[in-house]
N, C-alpha and C positions, 0 to 999 in steps of 0.2 A: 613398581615391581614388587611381590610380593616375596621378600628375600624368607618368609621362611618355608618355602615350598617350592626351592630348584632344582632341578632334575639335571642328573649329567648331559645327557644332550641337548639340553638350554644354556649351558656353560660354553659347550664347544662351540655353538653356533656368534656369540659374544664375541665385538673388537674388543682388543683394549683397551680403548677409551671406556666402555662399556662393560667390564671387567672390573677395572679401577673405579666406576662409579660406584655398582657393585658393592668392591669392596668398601668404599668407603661409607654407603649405606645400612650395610651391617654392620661397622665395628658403630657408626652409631647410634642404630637402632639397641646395641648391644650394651652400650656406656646407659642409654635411658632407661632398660630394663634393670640394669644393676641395680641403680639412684633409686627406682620404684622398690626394689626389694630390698635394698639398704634400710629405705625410709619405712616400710612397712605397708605401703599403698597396696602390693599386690604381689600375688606368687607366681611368678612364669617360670618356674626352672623347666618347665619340659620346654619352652619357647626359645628360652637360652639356650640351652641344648640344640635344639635343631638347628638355631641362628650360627652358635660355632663350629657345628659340623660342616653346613656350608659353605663358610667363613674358612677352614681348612680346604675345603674340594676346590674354593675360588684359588687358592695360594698353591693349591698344588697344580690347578690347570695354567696357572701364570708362569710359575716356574719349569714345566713340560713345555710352554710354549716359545720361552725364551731362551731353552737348552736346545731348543727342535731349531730355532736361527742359526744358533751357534754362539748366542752371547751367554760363557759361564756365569 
């Protein structure tokens, strides 16, 4: 999946199990790009960028989702 080009209505249509992949996908595509920018390999900050914006829209459609059952 191409975590840095998701769209709100590719979010909503997500279980999640698929959600949780997701996110787990981005915080680690997101830990490797740090490590490359750390070490000096390469400059993605616009890529970070886009990675944690949608990294936020997955956490905010998780938490709508789980308020919308009834679990606080």
């Amino acid at each position: 999946m191409e975590f840095e080009k998701l769209k709100k209505d590719e979010l909503k249509v997500l279980s999640d199990a698929q959600a949780e992949e997701t996110e787990l996908g981005i915080r680690q595509e997101l830990a490797k790009l740090r490590m490359d920018i750390f070490s000096e390999k390469g400059k993605h900050t616009g890529k970070v960028r886009s990675l944690k914006k949608n990294l936020a829209s997955i956490l905010t459609f998780k938490s709508e989702r789980k308020q919308a059952k009834g679990n606080p």
